[in-house]
Each structure stands twice: as C-alpha cells, then as structure tokens.
N, C-alpha and C positions, 0 to 999 in steps of 0.2 A: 428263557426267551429274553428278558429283561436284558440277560448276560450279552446275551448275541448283537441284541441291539446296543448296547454301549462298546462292544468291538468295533461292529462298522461303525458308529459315528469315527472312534477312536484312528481308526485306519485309513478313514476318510478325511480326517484332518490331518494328519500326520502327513497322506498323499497329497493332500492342495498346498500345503504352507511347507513341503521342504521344497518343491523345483520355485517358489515364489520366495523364497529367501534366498535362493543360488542364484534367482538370476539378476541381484542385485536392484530389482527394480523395487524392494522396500522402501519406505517413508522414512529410513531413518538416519539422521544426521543433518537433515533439513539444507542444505545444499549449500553448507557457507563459504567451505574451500572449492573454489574455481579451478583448474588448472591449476593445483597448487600454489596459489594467491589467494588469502585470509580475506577477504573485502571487508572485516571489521578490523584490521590492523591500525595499532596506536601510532600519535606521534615518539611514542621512547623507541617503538622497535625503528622508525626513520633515523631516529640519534642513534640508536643501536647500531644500524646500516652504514652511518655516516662514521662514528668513532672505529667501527674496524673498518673501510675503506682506510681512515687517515692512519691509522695502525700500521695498514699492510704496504702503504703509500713509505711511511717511515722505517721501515724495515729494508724498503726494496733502492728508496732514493736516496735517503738519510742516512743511516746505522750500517748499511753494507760495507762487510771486511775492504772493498777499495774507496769507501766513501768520508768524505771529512770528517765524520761524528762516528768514526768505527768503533768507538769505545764505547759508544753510548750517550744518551740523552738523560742527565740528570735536574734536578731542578737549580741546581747553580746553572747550567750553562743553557737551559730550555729557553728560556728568553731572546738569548742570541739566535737558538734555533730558529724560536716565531718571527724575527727582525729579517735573519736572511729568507726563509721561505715568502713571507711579506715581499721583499723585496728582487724575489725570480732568481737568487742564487741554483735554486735544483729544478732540475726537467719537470716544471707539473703541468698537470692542464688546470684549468680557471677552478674546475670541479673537484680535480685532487689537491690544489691548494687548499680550497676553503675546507676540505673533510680534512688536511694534517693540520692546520689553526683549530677547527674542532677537537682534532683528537689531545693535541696538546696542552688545550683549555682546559678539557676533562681531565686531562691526568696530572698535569705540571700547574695549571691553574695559571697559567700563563696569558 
C-alpha cells in the first residue's frame, strides 16, 4: 500500500513539473537579459564596444592594402596617426573618430 501511494505521488509530480519546465515559464534566470541586452552592463564592456569600433574603424580607413598606413600602425608613427585622424585627414564620422583616438590611446598610448 505504502508502495502504491509513493508511485502516484512520484508520477504525479514527474506529470505536473515536466510540461512546467517545457513550457519555459519557470522562475529561473530572473529576467536580466532582455532581448539580448544585459541591463546590468558595465562601463568596460562600453570601452570594450568603443576600442573595437575604433579597431575595425582602423582596419577599414587606416591600414587598408590602398590606404596611407598599409603597412601598419606602429608606436613610432601612431602619433602622426592620432594628429591626422584629429585633424579629418580619413572619412569618419564625429563617432568613428572619437572610438579610433580611443582605440589608439588603448593600444599605442597615444
């Protein structure tokens, strides 16, 4: 008897909590990613954001095989980099300027 009655409970719980875990409307993860947006996100992961914008900024305006700097940006000649960028020598916007002066500072200490 005893047996019987610890099957059903057993089978009873087994039947309520699998379609209640399938149907994702569990309690668990507490709801911090929105639409894949962290809304506790730090200021390093906004530098994060920013240093590879200006990364990919420099790859694309800067360092490209038909661009001035095709050889590369080294910390000898990074300076003159940040001086022409500063001064609107390469196609950026207001926004991809200030992320390749970031990125540059970061890495060239420029």
């Amino acid at each position: 008897m005893k047996r019987m009655i610890v099957s059903v409970v057993l089978a009873a719980t087994a039947a309520v909590a699998t379609p209640a875990l399938a149907s994702g409307s569990g309690s668990g993860g507490g709801g911090a990613a929105v639409g894949g947006f962290n809304r506790f996100e730090s200021v390093l992961d906004e530098q994060q954001r920013l240093e590879q914008r200006g990364r990919s900024q420099v790859k694309k305006r800067i360092t490209c095989t038909a661009c001035e700097y095709k050889d590369g940006i080294t910390r000898q000649n990074a300076g003159a980099v940040a001086q022409a960028v500063r001064g609107g020598s390469f196609e950026l916007t207001k926004k991809d300027r200030e992320a390749v002066l970031f990125f540059l500072k970061q890495r060239y200490g420029v």
